[in-house]
N, C-alpha and C positions, 0 to 999 in steps of 0.2 A: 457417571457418563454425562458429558454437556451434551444439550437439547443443541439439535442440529436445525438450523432454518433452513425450509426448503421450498419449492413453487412446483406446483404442481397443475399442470393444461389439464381445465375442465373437461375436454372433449376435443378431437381430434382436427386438427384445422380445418376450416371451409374457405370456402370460395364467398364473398360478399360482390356480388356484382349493382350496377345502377337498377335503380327503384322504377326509373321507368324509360321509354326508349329511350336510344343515343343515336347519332348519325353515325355509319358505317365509312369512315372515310381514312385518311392517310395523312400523316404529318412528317415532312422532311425536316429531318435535324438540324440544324443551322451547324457549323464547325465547331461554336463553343461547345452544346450539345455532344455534339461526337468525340470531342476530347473527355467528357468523363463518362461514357456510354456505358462504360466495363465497373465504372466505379459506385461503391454503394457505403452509405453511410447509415446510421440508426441516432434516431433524437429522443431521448427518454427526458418524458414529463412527469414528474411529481407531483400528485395532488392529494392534498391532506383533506380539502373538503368533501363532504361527503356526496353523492351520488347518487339515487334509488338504481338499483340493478346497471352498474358500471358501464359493465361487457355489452349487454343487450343496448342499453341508451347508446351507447357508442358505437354499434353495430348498425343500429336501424338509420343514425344520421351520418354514418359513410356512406350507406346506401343511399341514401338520397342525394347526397354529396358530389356523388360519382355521377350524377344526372347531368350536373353544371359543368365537373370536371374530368368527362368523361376518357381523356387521353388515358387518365392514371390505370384506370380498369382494361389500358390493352397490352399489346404485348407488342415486343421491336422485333420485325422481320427483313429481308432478306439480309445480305452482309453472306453470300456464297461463296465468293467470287477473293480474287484478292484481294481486289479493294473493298471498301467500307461503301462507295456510291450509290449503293441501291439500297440502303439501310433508311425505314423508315418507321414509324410508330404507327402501328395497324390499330386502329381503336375497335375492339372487336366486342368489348362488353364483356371479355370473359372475367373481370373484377379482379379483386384484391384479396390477397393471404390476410386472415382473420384469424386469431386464436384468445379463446378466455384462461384464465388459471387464477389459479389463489397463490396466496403465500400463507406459512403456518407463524406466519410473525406480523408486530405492527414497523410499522416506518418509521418508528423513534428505533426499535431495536438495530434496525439496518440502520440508523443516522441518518436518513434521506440519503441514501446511497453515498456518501461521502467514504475518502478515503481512508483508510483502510475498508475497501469491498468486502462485507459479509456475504453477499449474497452476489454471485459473477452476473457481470452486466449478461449474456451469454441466454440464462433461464429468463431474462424479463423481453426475451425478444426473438424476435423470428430470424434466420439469416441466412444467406447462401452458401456457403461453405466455400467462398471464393469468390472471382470476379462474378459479374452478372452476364449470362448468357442470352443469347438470343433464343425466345418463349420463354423467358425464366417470366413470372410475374413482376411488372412494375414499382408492387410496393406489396407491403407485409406488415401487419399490424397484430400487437401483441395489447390485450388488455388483464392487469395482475393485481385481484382487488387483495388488498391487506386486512389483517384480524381487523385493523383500527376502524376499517370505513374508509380509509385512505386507499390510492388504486393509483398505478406506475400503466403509462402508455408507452410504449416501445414503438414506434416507429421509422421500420427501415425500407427504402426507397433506393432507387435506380438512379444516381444521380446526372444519368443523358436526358430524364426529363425534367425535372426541377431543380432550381438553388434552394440555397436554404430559405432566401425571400420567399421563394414560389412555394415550398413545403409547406412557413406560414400559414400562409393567405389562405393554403386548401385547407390546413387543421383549423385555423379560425372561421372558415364555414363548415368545417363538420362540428367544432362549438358552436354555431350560431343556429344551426337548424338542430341541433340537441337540445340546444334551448327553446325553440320552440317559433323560432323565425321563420316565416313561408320561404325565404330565397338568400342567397348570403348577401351579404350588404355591399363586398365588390365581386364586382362583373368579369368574370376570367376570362384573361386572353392567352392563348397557348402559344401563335403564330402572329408572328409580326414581319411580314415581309420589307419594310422601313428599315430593317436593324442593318448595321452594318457590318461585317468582318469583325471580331474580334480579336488582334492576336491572342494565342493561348502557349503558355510554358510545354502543353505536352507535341507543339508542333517543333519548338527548341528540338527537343530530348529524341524528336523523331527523326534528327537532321541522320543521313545515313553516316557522319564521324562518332557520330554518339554511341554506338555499340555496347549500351550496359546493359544488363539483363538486371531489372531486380528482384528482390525477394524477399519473401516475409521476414519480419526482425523481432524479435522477443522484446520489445523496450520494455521498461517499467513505467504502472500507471500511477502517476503521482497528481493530485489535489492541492493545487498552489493556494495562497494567498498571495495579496501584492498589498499592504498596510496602506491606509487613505495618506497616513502624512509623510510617505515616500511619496507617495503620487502628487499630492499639494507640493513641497518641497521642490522636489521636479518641475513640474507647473512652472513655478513662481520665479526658477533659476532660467531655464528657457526663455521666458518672457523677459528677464531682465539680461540677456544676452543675445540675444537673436529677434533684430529690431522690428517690427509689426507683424512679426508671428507670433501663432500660438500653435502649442501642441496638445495633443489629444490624451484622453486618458487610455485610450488602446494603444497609444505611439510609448505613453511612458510603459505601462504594465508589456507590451509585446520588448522593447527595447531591456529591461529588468531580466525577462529569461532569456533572447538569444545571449546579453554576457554571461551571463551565470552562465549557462551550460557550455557557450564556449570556453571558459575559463574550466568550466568540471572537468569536461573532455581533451583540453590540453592540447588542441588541435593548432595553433601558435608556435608552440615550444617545438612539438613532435615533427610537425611538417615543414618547419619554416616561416619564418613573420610572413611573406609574402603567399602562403598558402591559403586560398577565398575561405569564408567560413558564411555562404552566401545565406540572404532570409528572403522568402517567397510569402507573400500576404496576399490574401485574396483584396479583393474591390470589386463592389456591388459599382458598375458603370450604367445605370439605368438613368440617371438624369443628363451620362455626357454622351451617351446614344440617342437620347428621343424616344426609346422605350416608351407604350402605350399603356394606360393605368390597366393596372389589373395584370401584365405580363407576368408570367409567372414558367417561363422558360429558362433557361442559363444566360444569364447576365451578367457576367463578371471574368474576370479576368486574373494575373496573377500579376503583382510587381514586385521585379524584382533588385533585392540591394545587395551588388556585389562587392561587400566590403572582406577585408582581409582578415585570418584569426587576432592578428595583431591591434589593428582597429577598434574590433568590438571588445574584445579581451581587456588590452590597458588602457583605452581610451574612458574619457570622463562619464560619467552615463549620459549629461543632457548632449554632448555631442551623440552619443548611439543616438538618441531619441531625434538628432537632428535629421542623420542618416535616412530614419524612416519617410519623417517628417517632407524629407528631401524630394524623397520617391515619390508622398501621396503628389505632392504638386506635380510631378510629370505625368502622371497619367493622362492628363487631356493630348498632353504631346504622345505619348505612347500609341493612344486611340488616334492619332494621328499619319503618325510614320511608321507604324506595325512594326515597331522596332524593342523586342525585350529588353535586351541589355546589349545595344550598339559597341560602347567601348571596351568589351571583355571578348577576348577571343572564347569563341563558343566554345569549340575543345573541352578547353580550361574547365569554364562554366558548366560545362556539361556533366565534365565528372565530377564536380566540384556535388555539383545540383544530386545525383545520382548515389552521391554516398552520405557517411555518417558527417557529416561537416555542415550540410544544410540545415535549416531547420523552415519549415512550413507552416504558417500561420493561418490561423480562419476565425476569424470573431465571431461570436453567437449572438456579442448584445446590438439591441436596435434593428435586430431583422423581423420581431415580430412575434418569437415565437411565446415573448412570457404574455400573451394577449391571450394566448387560448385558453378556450372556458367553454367547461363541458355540462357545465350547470350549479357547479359545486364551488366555483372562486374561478381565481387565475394557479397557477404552479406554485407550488413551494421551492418548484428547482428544475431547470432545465438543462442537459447534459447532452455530448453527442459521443460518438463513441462510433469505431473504425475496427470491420469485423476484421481485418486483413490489414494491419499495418510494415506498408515499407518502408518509407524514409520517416524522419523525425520530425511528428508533428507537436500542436499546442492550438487548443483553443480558447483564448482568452476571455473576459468580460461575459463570463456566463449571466445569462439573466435568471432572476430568480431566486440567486443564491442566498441562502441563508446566512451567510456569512456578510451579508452586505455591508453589516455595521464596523466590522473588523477591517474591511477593504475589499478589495476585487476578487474573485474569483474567475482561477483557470486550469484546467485539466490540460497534464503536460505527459504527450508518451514520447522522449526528445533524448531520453537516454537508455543506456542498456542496466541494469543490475549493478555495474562493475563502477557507473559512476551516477549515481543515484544519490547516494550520501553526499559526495563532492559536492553535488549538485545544489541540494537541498541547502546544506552549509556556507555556499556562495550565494546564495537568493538570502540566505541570514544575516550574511556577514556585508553584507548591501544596504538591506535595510535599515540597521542598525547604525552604518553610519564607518566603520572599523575599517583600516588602511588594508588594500590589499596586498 
């Protein structure tokens, strides 16, 4: 009989609220805000160094935590009504989901949670069993120390009060007063009345022609690599065609999986050359709003490139990467004319956006999160993970990754079971260089 790894919650979750008073007051959502109000995501960190009493050290400095950021410890009230306009974030003190557990295994045995998943993301973390409701808790924090001394933090949040910036900035003051810091080092701003409008994709998808209903999707969770001398190569060809640009290492590795998967999924051939096979990427827009240091509300926005299965599919890869490439540069104009995608009838786009053809991007690297430090180092590995997946997402440029040496690292759940192989076989047959 094989030894089964398993995690097991030391004691039953508590409630961790701030350490010492908080102001009893109210914060109006801004609309980016209430576009992902319902949405909730989970950030698992890896740490291999060790820790005196994990759970506890990491217990006592959310508490304190929740002093400075005291929004996280309330809960989002009204929204009675039909509309959404009375919805506001009641900072009540009543805290944050807390739970300890073990694991009966070390972190080499799981791999650093790499894929093939021994042990389901699911046991190392707290979750809603669905959208986030109004009084559900803000945030929920799982700490799961390993045989090794090693210990996985689970952290899942409401994403109508923070980005992933904003998550950061709160974990790297709960590492900064775990270490032993009197106050965090930046000064949190929740509310910024300076901000301006942000368009957002989910005000698209609300247009009353859009009429999709979605629904949870079974994709498979896959553990990319993107090899450094694709990435160089790439680089190198772009530059030497498309004159006083450069492109990014998130533009080549994000541009590598929408063709691969378009190409797995056959979405070109099936539908029509002219059938969108659109890609939605998030952008951190805090430097082209004036965002005020230390903001740590939703800032960002979604761009979108409405290219065709045909485009992405047979097209050169440095043209894909230009496509992206394309889009970062409009963004100031985007933030401009609150216009997503002007020259696509929305229709189109809508169901375009709303089905298996999409695909969803969100980068983890450069937001911050491989900074946290709970007294024991930085992460071995930092991971996001989506309790409820609809459409076909990808997180690229994870930070952390132990893979670093090999090349980039990105968690991809962008296809179903039925092309998964294709998939994986097309991101091969890429790299290596082989005619499609």
């Amino acid at each position: 009989m094989s030894f089964v790894y398993a995690v097991t919650k030391s004691s039953p979750p508590v409630m961790v609220g701030p350490s010492g008073p908080t102001p009893a007051v109210t914060i109006v959502p801004t609309s980016t805000d209430m576009s992902r109000l319902s949405l909730s995501f989970t950030s698992f960190h890896v740490f291999e160094g060790r820790v005196h009493e994990p759970a506890e050290t990491i217990r006592r400095a959310l508490s304190r935590a929740l002093v400075h950021y005291y929004p996280f410890a309330g809960r989002v009230s009204g929204g009675h009504g039909d509309g959404q306009e009375d919805v506001v974030f009641s900072c009540t003190g009543e805290g944050v989901v807390f739970v300890a557990a073990t694991a009966n295994c070390t972190l080499e045995d799981v791999r650093f949670l790499e894929a093939p998943l021994v042990i389901p993301l699911g046991d190392l973390a707290v979750g809603y069993g669905g959208p986030c409701r109004v009084s559900d808790p803000l945030m929920m924090v799982q700490v799961t120390e390993f045989a090794c001394g090693g210990f996985v933090v689970g952290v899942t949040w409401n994403h109508g009060l923070a980005d992933g910036f904003g998550l950061a900035q709160f974990l790297r003051a709960v590492g900064e007063l775990a270490r032993g810091l009197p106050s965090p080092s930046v000064v949190p701003v929740r509310y910024d009345e300076s901000l301006p409008d942000i368009p957002q994709l989910a005000d698209l998808l609300r247009e009353p022609a859009a009429g999709f209903n979605l629904k949870p999707v079974d994709f498979s969770y896959c553990d990319v690599v993107i090899p450094w001398s694709f990435i160089r190569r790439v680089k190198a060809e772009f530059i030497s065609r498309v004159a006083g640009r450069r492109c990014s290492v998130f533009e080549v590795v994000t541009a590598a999986i929408w063709q691969s998967r378009t190409r797995a999924i056959d979405v070109h051939r099936r539908r029509g050359g002219g059938a969108l096979a659109p890609l939605a990427f998030t952008a951190n827009v805090r430097k082209h709003v004036g965002a005020k240091d230390g903001y740590y509300g939703n800032c960002i926005t979604h761009q979108l490139v409405a290219a065709t299965g045909d485009a992405v599919a047979d097209g050169d890869i440095v043209d894909v990467v230009k496509l992206i490439n394309d889009a970062k540069e409009r963004i100031p104009e985007l933030l401009a004319t609150k216009q997503l995608a002007a020259a696509v009838d929305n229709d189109v786009l809508v169901e375009a956006l709303c089905g298996y053809r999409a695909l969803y991007v969100s980068s983890w690297g450069g937001i911050g999160l491989d900074g946290v430090d709970f007294g024991g180092g930085t992460p071995a590995r930092v991971m996001p993970n989506m309790e409820v997946k609809m459409v076909p997402t990808c997180a690229p440029c994870l930070p952390c990754s132990r893979k670093h040496g090999d090349g980039v690292n990105a968690i991809a759940s962008c296809v179903t079971d039925e092309h998964l192989d294709v998939f994986q076989a097309e991101l091969a047959r890429l790299f290596s260089g082989d005619p499609i």
